[in-house]
N, C-alpha and C positions, 0 to 999 in steps of 0.2 A: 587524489589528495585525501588524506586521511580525515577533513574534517566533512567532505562526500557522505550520503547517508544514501549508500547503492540499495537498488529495491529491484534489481533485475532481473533475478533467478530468486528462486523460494530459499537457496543457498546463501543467495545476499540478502536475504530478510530475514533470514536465523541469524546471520553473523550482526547486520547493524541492531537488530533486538537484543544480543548480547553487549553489544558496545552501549548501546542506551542503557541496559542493567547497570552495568561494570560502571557507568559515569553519574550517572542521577538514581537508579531505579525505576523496574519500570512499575511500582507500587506507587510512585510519584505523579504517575503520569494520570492527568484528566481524564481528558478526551485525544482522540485521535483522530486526526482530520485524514478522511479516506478521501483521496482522489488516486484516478488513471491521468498519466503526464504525455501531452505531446513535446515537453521541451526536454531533450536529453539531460543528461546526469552534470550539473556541473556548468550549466548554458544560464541561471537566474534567469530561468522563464517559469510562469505560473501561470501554463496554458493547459487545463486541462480536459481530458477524452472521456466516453463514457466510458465507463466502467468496465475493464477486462480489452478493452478497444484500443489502450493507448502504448506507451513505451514499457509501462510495468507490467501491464500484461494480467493473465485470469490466473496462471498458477502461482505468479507472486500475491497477487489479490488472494486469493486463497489461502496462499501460507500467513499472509497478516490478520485475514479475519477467523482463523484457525487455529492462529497460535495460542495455548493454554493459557498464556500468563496478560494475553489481552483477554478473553474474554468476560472477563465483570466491569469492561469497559467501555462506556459508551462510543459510540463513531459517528461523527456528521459525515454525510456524505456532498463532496460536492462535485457538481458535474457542467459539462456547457450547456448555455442556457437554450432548452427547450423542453418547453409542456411536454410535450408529444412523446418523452424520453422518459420522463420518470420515472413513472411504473416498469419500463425496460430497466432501468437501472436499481431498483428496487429488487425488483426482481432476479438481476444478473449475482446481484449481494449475497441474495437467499438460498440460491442454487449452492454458488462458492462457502456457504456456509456449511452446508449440508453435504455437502460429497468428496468423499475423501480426493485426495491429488493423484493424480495418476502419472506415471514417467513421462519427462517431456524432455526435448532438447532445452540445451543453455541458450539462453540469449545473449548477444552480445555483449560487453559490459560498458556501462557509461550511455546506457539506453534507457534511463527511468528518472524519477521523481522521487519524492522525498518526503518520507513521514513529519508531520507538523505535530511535536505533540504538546500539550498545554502542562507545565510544570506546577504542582502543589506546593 
């Protein structure tokens, strides 16, 4: 469904990044709620994995916290709940921040979560 905000290959995080330009801007956009999804694409589940762990995956996490036109953007991160995870997830952020992508296979499609982003 075209109103799906796929996040499953770094290829679907360029394109829904563009379709959020093309409709609102994304100079509009707040904040961006980072989470890893355990519920597939399209399922309204808001079950979410640590970070790089879940349906979206490390090199679409990477193409989101990567991409040019987000970075003077803040990100909450939210993750499932445990201490014990944090700094792991913290952590998992910093790395995808810093190191460029490197070729991977495609992941299935209709296997992720969905950018939440807060409108100005």
């Amino acid at each position: 469904s075209s109103d799906l905000h796929d996040l499953t290959t770094p290829t679907a995080v360029q394109s829904t990044l563009e379709r959020l330009d093309a409709i609102i801007g994304l100079d509009k956009i707040g904040v961006v709620h980072l989470n890893d999804s355990k519920g597939e694409l399209g399922k309204h589940l808001d079950r979410h994995a640590h970070i790089g762990q879940g349906l979206i995956g490390r090199e679409s996490m990477r193409a989101i916290l990567t991409h040019p036109r987000l970075q003077s953007h803040p990100f909450i991160l939210e993750t499932p709940e445990s201490e014990t995870m944090i700094d792991t997830n913290l952590q998992v952020v910093r790395e995808l921040q810093e190191v460029p992508m490197q070729p991977c296979p495609e992941t299935k499609a209709g296997e992720a979560g969905a950018i939440v982003a807060k409108v100005l």
